[in-house]
Backbone as JSON Lines, residues from 0, in Angstrom:
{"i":0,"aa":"X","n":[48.79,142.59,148.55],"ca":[50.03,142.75,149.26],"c":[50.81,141.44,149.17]}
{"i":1,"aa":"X","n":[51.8,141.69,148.78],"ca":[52.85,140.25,148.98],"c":[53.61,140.22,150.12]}
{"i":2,"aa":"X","n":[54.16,139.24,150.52],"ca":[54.56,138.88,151.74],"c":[55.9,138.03,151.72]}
{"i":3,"aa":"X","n":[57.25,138.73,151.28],"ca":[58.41,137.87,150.79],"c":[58.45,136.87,152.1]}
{"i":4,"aa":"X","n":[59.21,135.9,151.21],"ca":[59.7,134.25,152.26],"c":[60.67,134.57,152.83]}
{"i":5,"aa":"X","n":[61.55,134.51,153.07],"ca":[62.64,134.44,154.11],"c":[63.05,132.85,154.22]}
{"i":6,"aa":"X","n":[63.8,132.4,153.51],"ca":[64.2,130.69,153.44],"c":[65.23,130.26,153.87]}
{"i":7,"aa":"X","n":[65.2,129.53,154.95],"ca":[66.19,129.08,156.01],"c":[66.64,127.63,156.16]}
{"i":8,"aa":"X","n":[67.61,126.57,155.59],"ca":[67.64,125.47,155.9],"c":[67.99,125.36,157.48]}
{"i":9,"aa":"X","n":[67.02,124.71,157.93],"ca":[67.43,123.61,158.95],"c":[68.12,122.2,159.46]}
{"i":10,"aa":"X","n":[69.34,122.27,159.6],"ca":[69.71,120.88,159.18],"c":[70.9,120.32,160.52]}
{"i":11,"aa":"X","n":[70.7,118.67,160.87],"ca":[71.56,118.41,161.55],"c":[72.42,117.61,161.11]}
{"i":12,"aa":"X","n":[73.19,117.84,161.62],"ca":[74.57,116.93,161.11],"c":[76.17,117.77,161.23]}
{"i":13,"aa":"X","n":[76.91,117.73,160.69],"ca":[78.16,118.31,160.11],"c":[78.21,119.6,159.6]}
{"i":14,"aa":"X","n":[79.03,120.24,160.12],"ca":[78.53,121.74,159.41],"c":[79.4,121.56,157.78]}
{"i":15,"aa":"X","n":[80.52,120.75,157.85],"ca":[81.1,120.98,156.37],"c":[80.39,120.01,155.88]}
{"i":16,"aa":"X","n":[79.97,119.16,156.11],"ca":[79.34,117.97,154.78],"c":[77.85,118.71,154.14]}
{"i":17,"aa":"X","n":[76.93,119.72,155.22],"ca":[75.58,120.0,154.95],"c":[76.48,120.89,154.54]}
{"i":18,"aa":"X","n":[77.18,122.23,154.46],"ca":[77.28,123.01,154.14],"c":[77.74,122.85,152.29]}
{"i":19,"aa":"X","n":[78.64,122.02,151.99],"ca":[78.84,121.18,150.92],"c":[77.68,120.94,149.96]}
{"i":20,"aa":"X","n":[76.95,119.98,150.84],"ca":[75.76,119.72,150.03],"c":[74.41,120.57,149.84]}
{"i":21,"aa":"X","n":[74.48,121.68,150.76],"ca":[73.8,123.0,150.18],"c":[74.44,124.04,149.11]}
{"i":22,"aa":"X","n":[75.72,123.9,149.09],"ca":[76.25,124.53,147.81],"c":[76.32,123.84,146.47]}
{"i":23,"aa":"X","n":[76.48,122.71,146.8],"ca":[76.31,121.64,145.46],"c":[74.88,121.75,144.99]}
{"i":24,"aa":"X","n":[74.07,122.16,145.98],"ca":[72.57,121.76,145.28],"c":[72.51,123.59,144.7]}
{"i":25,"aa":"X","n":[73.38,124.44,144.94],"ca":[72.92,125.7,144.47],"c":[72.38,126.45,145.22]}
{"i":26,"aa":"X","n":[71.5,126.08,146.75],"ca":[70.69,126.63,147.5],"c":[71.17,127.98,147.92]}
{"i":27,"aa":"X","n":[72.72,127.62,148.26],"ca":[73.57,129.05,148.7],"c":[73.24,130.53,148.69]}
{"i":28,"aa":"X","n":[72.46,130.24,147.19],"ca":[72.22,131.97,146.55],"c":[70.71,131.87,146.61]}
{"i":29,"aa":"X","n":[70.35,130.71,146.76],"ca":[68.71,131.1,147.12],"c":[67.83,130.83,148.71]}
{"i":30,"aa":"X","n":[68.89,131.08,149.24],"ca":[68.16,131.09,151.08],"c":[68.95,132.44,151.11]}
{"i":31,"aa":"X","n":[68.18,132.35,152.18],"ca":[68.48,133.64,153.45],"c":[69.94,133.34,154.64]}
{"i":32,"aa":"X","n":[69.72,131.71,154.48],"ca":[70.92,131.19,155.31],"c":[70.33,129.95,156.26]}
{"i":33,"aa":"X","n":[71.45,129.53,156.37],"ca":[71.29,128.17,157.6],"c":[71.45,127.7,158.47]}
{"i":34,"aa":"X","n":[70.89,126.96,159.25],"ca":[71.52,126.84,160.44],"c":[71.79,125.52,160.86]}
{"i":35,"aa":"X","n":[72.84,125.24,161.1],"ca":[73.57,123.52,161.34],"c":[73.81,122.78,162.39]}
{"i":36,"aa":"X","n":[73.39,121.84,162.99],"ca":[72.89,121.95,164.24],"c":[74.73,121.43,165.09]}
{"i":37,"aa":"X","n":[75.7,120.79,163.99],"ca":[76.76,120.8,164.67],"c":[77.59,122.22,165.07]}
{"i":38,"aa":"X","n":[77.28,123.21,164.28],"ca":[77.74,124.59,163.85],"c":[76.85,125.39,165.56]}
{"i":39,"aa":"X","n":[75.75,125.12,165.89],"ca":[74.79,125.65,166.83],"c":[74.97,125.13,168.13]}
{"i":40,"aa":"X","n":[75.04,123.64,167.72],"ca":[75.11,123.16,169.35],"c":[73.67,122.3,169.98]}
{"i":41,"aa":"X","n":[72.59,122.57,169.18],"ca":[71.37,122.2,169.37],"c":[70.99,121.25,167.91]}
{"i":42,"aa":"X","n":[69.8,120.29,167.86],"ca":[70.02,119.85,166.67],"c":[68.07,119.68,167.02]}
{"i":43,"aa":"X","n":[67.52,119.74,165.67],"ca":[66.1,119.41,165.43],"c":[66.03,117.91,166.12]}
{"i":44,"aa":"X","n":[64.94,117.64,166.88],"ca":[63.56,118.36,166.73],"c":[63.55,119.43,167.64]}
{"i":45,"aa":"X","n":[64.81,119.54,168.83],"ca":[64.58,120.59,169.45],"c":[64.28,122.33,169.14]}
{"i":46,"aa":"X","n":[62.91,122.73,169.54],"ca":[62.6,124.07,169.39],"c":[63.62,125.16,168.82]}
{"i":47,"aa":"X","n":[64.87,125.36,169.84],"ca":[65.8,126.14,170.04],"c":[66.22,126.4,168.62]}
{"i":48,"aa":"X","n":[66.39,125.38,167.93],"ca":[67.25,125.3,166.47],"c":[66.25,126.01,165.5]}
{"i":49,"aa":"X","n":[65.42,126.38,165.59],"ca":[63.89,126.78,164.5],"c":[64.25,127.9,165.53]}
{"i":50,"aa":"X","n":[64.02,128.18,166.49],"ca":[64.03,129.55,166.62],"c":[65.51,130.04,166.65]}
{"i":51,"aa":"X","n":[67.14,129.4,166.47],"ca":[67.64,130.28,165.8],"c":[68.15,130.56,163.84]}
{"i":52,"aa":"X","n":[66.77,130.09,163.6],"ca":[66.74,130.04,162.16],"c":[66.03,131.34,162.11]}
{"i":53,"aa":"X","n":[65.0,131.67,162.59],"ca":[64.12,132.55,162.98],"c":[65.15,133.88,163.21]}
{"i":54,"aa":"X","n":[65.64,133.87,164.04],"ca":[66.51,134.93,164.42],"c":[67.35,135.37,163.74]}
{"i":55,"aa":"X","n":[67.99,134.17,162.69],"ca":[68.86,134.51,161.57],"c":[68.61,135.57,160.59]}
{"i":56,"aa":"X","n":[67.52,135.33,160.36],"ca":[66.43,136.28,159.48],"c":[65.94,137.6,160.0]}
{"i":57,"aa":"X","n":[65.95,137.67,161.28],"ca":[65.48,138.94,162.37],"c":[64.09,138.25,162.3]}
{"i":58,"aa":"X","n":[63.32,136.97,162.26],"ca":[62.21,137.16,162.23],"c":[61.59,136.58,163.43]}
{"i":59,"aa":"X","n":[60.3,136.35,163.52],"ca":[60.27,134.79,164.82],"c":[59.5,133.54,163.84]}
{"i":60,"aa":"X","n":[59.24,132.77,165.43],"ca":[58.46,131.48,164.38],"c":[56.88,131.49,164.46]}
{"i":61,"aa":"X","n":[56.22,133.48,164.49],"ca":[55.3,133.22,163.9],"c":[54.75,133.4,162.49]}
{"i":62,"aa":"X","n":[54.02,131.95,161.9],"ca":[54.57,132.47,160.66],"c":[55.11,131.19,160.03]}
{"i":63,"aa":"X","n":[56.24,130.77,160.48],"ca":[56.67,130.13,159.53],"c":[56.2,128.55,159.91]}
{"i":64,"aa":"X","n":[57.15,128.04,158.77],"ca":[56.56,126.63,157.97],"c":[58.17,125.66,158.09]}
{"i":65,"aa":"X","n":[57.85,124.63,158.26],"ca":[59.04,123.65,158.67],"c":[58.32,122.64,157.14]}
{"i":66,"aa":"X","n":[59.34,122.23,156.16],"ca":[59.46,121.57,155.05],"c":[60.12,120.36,155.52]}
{"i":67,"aa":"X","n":[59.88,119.06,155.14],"ca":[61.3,118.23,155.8],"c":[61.1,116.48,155.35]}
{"i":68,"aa":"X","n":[61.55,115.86,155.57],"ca":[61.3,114.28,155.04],"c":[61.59,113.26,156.2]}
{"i":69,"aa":"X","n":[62.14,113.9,157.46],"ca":[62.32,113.14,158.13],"c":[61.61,113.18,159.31]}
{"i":70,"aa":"X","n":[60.35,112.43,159.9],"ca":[59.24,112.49,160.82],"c":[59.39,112.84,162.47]}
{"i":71,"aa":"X","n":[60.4,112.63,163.0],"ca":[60.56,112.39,164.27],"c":[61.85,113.72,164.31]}
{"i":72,"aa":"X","n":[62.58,114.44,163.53],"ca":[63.43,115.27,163.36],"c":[62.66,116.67,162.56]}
{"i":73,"aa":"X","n":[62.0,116.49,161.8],"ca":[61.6,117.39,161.11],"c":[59.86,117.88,161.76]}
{"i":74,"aa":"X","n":[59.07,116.82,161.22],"ca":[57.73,116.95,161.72],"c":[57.68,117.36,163.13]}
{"i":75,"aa":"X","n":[57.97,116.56,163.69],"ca":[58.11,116.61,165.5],"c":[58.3,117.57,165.85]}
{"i":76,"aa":"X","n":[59.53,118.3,165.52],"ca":[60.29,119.73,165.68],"c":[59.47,120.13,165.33]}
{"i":77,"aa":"X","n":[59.04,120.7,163.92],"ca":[57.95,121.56,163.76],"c":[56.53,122.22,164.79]}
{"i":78,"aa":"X","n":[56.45,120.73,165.4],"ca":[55.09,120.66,166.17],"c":[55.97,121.56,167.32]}
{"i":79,"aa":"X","n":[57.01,120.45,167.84],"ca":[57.37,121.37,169.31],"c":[57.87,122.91,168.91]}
{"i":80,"aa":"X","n":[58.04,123.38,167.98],"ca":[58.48,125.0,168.03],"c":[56.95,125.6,167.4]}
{"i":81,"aa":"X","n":[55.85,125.17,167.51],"ca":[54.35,125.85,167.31],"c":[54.46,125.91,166.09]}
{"i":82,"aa":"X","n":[54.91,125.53,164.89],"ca":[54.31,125.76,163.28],"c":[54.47,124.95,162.12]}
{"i":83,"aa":"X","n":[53.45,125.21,161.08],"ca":[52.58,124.47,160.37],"c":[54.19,123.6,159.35]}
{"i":84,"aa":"X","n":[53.99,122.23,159.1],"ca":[54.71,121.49,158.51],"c":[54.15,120.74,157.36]}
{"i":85,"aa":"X","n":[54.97,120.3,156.61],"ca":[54.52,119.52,155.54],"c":[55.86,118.46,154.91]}
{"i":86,"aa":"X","n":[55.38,116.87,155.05],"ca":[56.3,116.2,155.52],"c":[56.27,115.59,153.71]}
{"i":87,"aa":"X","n":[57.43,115.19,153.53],"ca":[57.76,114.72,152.36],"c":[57.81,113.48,152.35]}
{"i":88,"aa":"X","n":[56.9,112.82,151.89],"ca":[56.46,111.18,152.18],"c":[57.45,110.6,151.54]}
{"i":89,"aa":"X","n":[57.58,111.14,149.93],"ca":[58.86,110.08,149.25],"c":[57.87,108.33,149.19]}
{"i":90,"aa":"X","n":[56.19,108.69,148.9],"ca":[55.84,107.21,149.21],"c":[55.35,106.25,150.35]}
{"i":91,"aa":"X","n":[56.0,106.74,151.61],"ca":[55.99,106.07,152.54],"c":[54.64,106.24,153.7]}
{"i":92,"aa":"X","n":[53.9,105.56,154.37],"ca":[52.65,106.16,155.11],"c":[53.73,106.63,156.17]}
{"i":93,"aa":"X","n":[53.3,107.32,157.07],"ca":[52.74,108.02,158.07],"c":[53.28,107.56,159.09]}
{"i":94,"aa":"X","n":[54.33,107.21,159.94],"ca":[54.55,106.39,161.53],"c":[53.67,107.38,162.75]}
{"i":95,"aa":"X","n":[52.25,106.2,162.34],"ca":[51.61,106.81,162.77],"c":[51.7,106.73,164.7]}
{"i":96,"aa":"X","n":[52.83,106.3,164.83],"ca":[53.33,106.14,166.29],"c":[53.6,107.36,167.03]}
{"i":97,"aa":"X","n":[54.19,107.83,166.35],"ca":[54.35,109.24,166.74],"c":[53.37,110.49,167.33]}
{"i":98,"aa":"X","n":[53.63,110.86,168.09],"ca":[52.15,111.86,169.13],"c":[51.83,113.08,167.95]}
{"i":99,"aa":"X","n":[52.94,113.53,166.94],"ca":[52.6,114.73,166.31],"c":[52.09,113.99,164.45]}
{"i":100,"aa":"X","n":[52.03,115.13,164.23],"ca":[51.48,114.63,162.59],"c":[51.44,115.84,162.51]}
{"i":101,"aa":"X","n":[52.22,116.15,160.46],"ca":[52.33,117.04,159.64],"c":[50.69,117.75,159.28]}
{"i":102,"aa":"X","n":[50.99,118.98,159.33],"ca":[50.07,119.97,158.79],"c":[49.45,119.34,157.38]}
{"i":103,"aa":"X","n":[50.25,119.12,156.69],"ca":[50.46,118.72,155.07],"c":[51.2,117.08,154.95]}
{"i":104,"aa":"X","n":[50.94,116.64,153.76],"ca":[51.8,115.46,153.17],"c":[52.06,116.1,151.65]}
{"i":105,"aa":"X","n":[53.11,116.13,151.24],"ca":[53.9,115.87,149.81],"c":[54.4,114.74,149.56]}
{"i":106,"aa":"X","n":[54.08,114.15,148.25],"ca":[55.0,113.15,147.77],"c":[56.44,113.42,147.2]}
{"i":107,"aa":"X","n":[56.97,114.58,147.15],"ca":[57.69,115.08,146.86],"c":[58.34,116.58,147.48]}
{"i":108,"aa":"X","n":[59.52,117.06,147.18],"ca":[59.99,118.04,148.14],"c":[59.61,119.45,146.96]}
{"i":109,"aa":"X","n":[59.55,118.83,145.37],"ca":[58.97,120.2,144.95],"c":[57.58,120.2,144.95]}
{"i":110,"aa":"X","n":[56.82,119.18,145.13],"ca":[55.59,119.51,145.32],"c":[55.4,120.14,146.39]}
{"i":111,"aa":"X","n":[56.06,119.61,147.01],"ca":[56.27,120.47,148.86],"c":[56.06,122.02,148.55]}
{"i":112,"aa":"X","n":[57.78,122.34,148.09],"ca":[57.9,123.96,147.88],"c":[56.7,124.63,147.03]}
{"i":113,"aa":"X","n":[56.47,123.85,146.13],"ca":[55.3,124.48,145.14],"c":[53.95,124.79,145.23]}
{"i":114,"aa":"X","n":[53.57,123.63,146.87],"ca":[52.17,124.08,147.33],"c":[52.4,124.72,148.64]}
{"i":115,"aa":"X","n":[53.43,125.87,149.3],"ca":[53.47,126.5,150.52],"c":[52.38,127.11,150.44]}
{"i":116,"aa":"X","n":[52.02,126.96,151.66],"ca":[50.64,128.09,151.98],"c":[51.39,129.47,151.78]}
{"i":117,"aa":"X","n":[50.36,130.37,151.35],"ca":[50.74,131.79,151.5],"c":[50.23,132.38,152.66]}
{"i":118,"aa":"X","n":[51.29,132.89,153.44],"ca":[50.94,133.63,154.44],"c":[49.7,134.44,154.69]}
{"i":119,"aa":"X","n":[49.28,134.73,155.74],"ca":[48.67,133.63,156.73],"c":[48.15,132.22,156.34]}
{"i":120,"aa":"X","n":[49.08,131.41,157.01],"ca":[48.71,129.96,156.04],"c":[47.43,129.76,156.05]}
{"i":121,"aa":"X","n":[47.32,128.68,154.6],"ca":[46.37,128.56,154.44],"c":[46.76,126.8,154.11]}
{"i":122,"aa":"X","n":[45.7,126.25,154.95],"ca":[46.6,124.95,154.9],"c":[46.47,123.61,153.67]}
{"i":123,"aa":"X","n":[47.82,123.33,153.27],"ca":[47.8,122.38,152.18],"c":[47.92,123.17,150.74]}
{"i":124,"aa":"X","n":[48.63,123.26,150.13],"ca":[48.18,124.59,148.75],"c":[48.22,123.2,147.55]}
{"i":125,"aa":"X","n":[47.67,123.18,146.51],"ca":[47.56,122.28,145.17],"c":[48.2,120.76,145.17]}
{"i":126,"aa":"X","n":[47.99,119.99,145.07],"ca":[48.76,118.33,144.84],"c":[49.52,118.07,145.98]}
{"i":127,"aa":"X","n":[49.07,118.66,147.16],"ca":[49.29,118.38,148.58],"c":[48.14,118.14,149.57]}
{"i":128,"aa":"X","n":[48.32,116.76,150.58],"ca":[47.14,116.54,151.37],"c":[47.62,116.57,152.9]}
{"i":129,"aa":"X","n":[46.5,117.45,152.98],"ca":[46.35,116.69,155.01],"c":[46.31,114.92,155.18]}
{"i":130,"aa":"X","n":[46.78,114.68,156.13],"ca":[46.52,112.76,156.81],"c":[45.2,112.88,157.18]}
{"i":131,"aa":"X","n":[44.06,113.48,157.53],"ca":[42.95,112.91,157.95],"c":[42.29,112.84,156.72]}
């Protein structure tokens, strides 16, 4: 049985500058849609914003997976809306200050996309590691 994705950027900032730079990158025609946290009113790490990404889709947030590069906005959020993350190091360790920590580490954002767990996750998929 396959289990289609449903792909949702999460993003804060500007709704015309992200919206811009999700069409420049092409993403436009390959998500489901996005949600902008100046466009919403709420901005990551808060919960609210993941669950109306969730809703965008008709779906909830069980289930899904938060992708992201930025630790305290992305990771964090992830943790506070209950699901599995995988943080895009780009190189960098770990601020390991922080109370939450990523499901996953990527050195990269396509290694990221390329090792998603398949539903029901399964955690970490190929040239991706857990921190412990």
């Amino acid at each position: 049985m396959s289990i289609a994705r449903r792909l949702v950027v999460v993003t804060n900032g500007s709704t015309n500058r992200q919206e811009a730079k999700i069409r420049r990158a092409g993403l436009d025609s390959l998500l489901a849609g996005w949600v902008i946290s100046e466009t919403v009113g709420v901005a990551k790490p808060d919960r609210r914003i993941f669950e109306l990404a969730a809703n965008l889709v008709g779906g909830t947030l069980d289930g899904a997976w938060m992708v992201g590069d930025t630790a305290h906005a992305d990771i964090v959020g992830a943790a506070l809306a209950g699901v599995g993350s995988t943080w895009i190091s780009h190189g960098r360790a770990w601020p390991f200050c922080l109370w939450s920590q990523p499901t996953c580490v990527a050195p990269t954002g396509a290694a990221a996309i390329g090792a998603l767990p398949s539903p029901p996750a399964i955690p970490c998929g190929d040239g991706v590691r857990g921190l412990g």
